[in-house]
VOGU-3710 file (C-alpha; in Angstrom, 3 decimals, decimal comma):
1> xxxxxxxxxx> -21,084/-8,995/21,191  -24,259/-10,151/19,113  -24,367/-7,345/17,024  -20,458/-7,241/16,270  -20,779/-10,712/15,582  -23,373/-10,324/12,811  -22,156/-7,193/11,979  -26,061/-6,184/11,667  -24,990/-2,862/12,760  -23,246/-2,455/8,957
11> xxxxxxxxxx> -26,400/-1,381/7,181  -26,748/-0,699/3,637  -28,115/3,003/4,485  -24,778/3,368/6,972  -22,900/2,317/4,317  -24,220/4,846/2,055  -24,341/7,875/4,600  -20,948/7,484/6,894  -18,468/6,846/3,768  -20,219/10,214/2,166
21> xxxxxxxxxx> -19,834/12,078/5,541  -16,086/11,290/5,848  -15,485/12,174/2,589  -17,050/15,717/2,880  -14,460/15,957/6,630  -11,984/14,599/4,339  -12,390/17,536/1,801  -12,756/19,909/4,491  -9,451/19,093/6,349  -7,717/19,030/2,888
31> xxxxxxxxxx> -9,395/22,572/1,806  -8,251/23,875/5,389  -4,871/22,664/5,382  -4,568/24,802/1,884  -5,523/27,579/3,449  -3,388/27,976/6,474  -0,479/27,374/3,904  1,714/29,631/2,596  3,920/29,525/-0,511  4,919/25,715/-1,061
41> xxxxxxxxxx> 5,146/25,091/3,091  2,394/24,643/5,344  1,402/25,707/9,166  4,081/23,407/10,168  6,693/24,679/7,508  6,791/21,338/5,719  6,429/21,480/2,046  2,686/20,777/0,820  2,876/17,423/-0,074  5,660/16,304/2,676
51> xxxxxxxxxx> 7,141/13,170/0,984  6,361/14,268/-2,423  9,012/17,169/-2,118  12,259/15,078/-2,359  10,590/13,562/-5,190  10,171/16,166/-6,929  13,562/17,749/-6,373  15,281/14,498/-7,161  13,865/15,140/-10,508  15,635/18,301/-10,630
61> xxxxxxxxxx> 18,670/16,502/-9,566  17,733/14,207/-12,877  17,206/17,082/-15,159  20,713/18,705/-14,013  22,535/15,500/-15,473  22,992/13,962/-11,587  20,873/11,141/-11,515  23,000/9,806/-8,477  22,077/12,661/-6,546  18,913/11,506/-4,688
71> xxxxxxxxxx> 20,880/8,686/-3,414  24,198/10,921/-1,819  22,659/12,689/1,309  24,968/15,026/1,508  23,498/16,049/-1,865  20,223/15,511/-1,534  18,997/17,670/1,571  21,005/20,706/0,868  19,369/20,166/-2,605  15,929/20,029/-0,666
81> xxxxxxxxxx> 16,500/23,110/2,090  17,808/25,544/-0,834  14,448/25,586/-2,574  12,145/25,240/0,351  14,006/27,016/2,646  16,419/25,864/6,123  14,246/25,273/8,454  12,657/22,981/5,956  12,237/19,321/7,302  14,317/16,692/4,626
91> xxxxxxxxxx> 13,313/13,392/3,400  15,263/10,786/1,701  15,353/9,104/-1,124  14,724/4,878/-0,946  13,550/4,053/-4,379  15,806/2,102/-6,919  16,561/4,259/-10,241  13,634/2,941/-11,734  11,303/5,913/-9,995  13,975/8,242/-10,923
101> xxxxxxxxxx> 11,928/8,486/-14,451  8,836/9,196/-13,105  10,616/11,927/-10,786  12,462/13,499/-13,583  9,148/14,140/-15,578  7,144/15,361/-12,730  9,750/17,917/-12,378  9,673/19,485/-15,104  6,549/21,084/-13,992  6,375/24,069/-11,433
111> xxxxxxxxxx> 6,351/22,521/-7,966  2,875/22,356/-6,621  1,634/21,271/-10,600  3,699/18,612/-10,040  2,078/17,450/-7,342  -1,371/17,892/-8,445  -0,635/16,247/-11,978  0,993/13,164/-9,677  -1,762/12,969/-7,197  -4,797/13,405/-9,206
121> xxxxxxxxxx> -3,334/11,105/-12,048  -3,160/8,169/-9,937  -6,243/8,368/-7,556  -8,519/7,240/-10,440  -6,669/4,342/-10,954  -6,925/3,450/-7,419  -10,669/4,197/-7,678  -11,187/2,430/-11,039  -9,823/-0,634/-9,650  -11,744/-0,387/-6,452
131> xxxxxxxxxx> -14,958/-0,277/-8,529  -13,990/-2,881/-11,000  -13,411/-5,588/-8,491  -16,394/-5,202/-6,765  -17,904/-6,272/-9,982  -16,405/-9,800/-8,916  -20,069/-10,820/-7,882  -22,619/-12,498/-8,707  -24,370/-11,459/-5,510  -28,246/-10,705/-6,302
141> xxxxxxxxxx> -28,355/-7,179/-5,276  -25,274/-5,832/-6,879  -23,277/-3,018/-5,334  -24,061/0,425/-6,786  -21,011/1,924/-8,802  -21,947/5,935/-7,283  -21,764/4,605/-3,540  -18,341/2,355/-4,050  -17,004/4,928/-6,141  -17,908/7,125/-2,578
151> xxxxxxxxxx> -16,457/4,972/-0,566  -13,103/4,132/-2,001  -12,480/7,978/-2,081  -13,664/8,295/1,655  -10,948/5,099/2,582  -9,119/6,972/5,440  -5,142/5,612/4,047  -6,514/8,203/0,507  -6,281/10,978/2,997  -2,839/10,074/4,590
161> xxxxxxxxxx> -1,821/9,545/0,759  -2,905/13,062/-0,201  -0,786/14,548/2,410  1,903/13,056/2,159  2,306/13,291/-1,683  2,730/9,930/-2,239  2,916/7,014/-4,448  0,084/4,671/-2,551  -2,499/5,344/-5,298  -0,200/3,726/-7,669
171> xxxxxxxxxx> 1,089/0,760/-5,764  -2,784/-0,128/-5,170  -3,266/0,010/-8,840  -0,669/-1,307/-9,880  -1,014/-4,725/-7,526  -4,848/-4,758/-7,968  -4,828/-4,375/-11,731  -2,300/-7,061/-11,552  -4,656/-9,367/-10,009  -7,892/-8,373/-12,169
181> xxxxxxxxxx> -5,733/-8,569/-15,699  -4,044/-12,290/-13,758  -6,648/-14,667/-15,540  -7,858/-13,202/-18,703  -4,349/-10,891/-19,652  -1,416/-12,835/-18,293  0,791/-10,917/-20,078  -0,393/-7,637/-19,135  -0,345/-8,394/-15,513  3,372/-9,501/-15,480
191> xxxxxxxxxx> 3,860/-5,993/-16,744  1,824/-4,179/-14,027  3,305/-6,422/-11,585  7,087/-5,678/-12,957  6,182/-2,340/-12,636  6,089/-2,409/-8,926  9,509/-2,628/-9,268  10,239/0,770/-7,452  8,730/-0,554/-4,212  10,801/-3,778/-4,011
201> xxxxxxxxxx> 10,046/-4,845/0,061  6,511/-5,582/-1,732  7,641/-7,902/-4,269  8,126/-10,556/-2,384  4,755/-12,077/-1,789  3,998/-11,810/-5,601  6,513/-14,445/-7,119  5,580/-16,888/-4,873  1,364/-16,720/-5,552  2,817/-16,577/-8,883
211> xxxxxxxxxx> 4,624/-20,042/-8,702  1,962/-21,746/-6,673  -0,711/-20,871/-9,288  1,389/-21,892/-12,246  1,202/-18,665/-13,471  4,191/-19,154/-16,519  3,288/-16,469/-19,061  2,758/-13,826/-16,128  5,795/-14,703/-14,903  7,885/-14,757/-18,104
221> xxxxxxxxxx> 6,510/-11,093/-18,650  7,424/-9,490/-15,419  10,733/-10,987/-16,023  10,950/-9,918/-19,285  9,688/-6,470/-18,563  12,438/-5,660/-15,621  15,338/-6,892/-17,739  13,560/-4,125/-20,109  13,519/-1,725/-17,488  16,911/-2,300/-16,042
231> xxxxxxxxxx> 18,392/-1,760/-19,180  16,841/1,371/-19,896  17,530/2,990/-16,268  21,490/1,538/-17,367  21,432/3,184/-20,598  19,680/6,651/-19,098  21,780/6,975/-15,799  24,418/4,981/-16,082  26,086/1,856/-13,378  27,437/4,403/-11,251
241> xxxxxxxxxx> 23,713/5,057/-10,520  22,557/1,874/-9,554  25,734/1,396/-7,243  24,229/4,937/-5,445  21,649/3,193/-4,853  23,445/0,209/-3,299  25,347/2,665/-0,903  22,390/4,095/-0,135  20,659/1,328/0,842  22,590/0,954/4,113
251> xxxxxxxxxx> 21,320/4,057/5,592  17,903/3,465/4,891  18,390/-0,027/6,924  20,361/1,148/9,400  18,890/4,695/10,301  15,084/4,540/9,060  14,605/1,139/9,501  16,290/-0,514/12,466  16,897/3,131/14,533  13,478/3,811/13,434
261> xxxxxxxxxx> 14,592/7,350/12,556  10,764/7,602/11,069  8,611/7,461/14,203  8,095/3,566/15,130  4,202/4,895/15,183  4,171/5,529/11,636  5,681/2,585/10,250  2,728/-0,336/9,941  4,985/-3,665/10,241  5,654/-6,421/12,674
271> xxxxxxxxxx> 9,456/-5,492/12,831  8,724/-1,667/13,810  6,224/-3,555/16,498  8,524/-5,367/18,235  11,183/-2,762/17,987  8,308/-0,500/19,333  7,514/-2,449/22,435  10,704/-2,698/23,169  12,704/-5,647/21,276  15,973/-5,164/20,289
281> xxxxxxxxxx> 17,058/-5,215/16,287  17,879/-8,996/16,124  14,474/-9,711/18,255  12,450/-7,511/15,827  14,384/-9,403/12,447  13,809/-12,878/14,448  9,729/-12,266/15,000  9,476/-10,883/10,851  11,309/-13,686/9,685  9,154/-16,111/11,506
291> xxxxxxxxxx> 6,048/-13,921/10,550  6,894/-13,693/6,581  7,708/-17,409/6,082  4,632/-18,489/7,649  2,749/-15,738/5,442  4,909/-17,102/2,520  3,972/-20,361/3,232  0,276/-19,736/3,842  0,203/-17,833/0,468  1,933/-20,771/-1,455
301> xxxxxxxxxx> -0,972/-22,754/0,027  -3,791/-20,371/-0,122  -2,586/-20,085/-4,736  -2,285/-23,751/-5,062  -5,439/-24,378/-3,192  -9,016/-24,374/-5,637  -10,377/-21,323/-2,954  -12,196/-18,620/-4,671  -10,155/-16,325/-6,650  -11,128/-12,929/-4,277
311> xxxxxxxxxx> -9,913/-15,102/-1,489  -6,376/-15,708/-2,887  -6,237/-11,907/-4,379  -7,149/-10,338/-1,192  -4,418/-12,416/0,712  -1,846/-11,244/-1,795  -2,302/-7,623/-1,006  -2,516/-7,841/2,650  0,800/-10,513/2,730  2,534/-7,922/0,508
321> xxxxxxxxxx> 2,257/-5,851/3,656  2,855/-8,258/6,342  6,389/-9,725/5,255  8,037/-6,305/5,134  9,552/-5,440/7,863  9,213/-1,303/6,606  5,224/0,209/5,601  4,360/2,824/6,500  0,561/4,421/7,418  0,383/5,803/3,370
331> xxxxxxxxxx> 1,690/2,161/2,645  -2,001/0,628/4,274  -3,453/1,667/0,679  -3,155/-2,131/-0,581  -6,120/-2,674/2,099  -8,403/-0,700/-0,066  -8,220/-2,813/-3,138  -8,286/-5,901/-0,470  -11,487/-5,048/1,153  -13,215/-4,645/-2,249
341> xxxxxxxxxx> -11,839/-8,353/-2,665  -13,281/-9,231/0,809  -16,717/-7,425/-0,016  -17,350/-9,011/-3,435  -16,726/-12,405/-2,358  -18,992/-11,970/1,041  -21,635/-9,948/-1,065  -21,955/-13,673/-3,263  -21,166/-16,339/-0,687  -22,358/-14,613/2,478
351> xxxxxxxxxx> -20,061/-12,821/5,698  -18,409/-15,028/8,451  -19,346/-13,718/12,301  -17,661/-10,648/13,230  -15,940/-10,460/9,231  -18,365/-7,447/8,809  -16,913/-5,737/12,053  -13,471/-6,651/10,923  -13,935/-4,549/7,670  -15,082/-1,972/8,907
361> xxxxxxxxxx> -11,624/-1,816/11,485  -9,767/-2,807/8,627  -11,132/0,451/6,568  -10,585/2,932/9,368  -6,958/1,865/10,051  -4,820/3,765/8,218  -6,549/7,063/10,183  -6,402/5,244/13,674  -3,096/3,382/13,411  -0,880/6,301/13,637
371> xxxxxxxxxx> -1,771/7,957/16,615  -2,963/4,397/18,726  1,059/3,172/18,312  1,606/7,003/19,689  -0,226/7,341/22,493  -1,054/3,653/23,618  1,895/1,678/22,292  -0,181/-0,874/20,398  0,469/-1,720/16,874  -3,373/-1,453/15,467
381> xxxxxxxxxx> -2,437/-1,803/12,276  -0,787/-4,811/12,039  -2,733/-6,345/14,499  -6,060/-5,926/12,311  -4,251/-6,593/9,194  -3,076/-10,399/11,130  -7,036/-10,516/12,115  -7,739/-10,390/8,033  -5,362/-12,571/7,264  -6,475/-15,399/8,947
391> xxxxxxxxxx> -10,199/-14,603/8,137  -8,888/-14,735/4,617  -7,316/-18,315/5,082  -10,222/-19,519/7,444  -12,597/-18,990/4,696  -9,981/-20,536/2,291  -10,245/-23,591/4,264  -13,440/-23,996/5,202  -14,741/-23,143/1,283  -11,890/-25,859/0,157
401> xxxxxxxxxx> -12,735/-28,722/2,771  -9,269/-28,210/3,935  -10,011/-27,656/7,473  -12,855/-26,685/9,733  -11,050/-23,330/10,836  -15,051/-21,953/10,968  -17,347/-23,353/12,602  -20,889/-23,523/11,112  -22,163/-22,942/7,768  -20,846/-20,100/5,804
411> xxx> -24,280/-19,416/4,332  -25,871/-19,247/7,554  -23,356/-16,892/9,260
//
């Protein structure tokens, strides 16, 4: 207990060595899964790049002059089965007619292009990002640039995002850029933040920081930028496109979300927790709506507060994942961007017992959660993403004389 309470055991040479080793697995199990592939389908007969599929032929659907497709089932998996083929699993399509842009120029590429160009466009961001806040220190013994770079590759949830084909490399940027352009480029974050506008059930958390910290000119831009880019999805595809959307939205609560047509395993929320163990639909809304207003509310506090600026960023990303009640494992990308926040501000002020061993869980999560729900019925994820959470506010409070939620110096920990 000792050593996870020190987190001694985290050693600069382990961090150097395990990140590089799971990267090289990482790149093995990717290579193998290529080659036991055939055509666009793999072993299993799903399409390479799972999610990434319906994407892709919703762009088709785009380019045909049907932009209201993706949202009509009955349009959208036929669509899906007669290019990959019957047996062919189907996905749907959640995203409001603002990713229908992105879709429609993806698609004009051969398939598996597509999803290279999308994939390998969007990791660097995530990994620029990563890097760039861990420059947030003015810790001694700086972290080297080769060895983040390393590890922010080797974060297990990059992995779940390469298979799946989806859009977690983006979100991360997206938020994380948001939060490094906050102070110096208001206006430029409201527009990275507006442009999260195609995962909506994480734009919740963000308006409120956004309020607490007086953040005007951010504000006014995001604003500013959706009315922009509501108009243009209007002018390109028309109302009838965003009321698809509407109907739509009624089977993804009803059948992914509260019949947890999904897997309750995969998705990484409190509501799929309760509804996992056991707790009916109203039980499930009941516990999330306690959960995300006392996030809310600990957020409002945390940006009004004078707490260090890592503290309040890293809270952000991992609220944006607590008060929805629907992320899933591919989702748990946010936590990279979060743990560099984490890092840079222990690197500089020093690491509160057992924060180090916390990381650590955090960072191997998005590999682990999935099949612990599965086999053992406990909700991993969310259960180490609550743990950060209040490590986050703890050192809030204790840096801001607020409360003594730690005991002991921080320095000395």
């Amino acid at each position: 207990m000792s050593t996870l309470s020190t987190g001694n055991w985290v050693t600069a040479a382990r961090l150097k060595v395990y990140p590089a080793m799971m990267l090289v697995l990482m790149l093995a199990g990717i290579v193998a899964y290529l080659a036991t592939s055939t055509g666009m389908r793999d072993s299993q007969k799903n399409p390479i790049g799972t999610d990434f599929s319906q994407v892709w032929i919703a762009g088709t659907e785009v380019n045909a002059g049907h932009p209201e497709a993706p949202f009509y089932n009955e349009k959208h998996f036929p669509a899906q089965r007669a290019f990959f083929g019957e047996d062919t699993p189907i996905f749907g399509w959640h995203y409001p007619p603002f990713f229908l842009a992105l879709a429609s120029f993806l698609a004009l590429f051969p398939y598996l292009m597509a999803l290279a160009i999308w994939q390998f466009a969007t990791l660097p961001l995530y990994a620029w990002a990563v890097v760039r806040i861990t420059r947030l220190t003015k810790a001694t013994e700086a972290l080297d640039t080769k060895h983040v770079l390393i590890a922010a590759l080797a974060f297990p949830a990059v992995l779940v995002n390469l298979a799946h084909g989806h859009n977690g490399f983006l979100t991360a940027a997206l938020l994380a850029g948001g939060l490094l352009c906050l102070n110096k480029r208001p206006i430029l974050a409201g527009v990275l933040f507006a442009l999260l506008a195609y995962k909506p059930q994480f734009a919740l958390v963000i308006p409120v920081a956004l309020l607490a910290g007086a953040h005007w000119r951010t504000i006014l831009s995001a604003i500013v930028t959706g009315v922009v880019m509501t108009a243009a999805t209007l002018l390109a595809y028309g109302m009838d496109t965003w009321w698809a959307f509407k109907h739509s939205t009624i089977f993804t609560r009803e059948v992914i979300l509260e019949q947890g047509a999904t897997g309750w395993y995969k998705i990484q929320s409190i509501f799929s927790a309760v509804r996992m163990l056991g707790g009916s639909v109203n039980e499930a809304y009941l516990v999330q709506g306690v959960a995300t207003a006392l996030v809310l509310a600990a957020v409002f506090w945390l940006w009004r507060s004078k707490a260090d600026f890592r503290l309040k960023a890293a809270a952000l990303m991992v609220a944006s994942l607590l008060t929805t009640p629907y992320c899933l494992d591919y989702d748990l990308m946010l936590l990279g961007p979060a743990l560099a926040f984490m890092v840079a501000h222990g690197m500089e002020k020093g690491f509160v017992p057992y924060e180090k061993t916390l990381l650590v869980l955090v960072w191997t999560a998005p590999i682990i959660a999935r099949p612990i729900a599965f086999f053992a019925f406990l909700p991993f994820g969310v259960l180490v993403m609550l743990a950060l959470f209040y490590v986050i506010l703890s050192r809030a409070a204790a840096e801001t004389g607020a409360t003594r939620l730690i005991s002991g110096q921080v320095a000395a920990a």
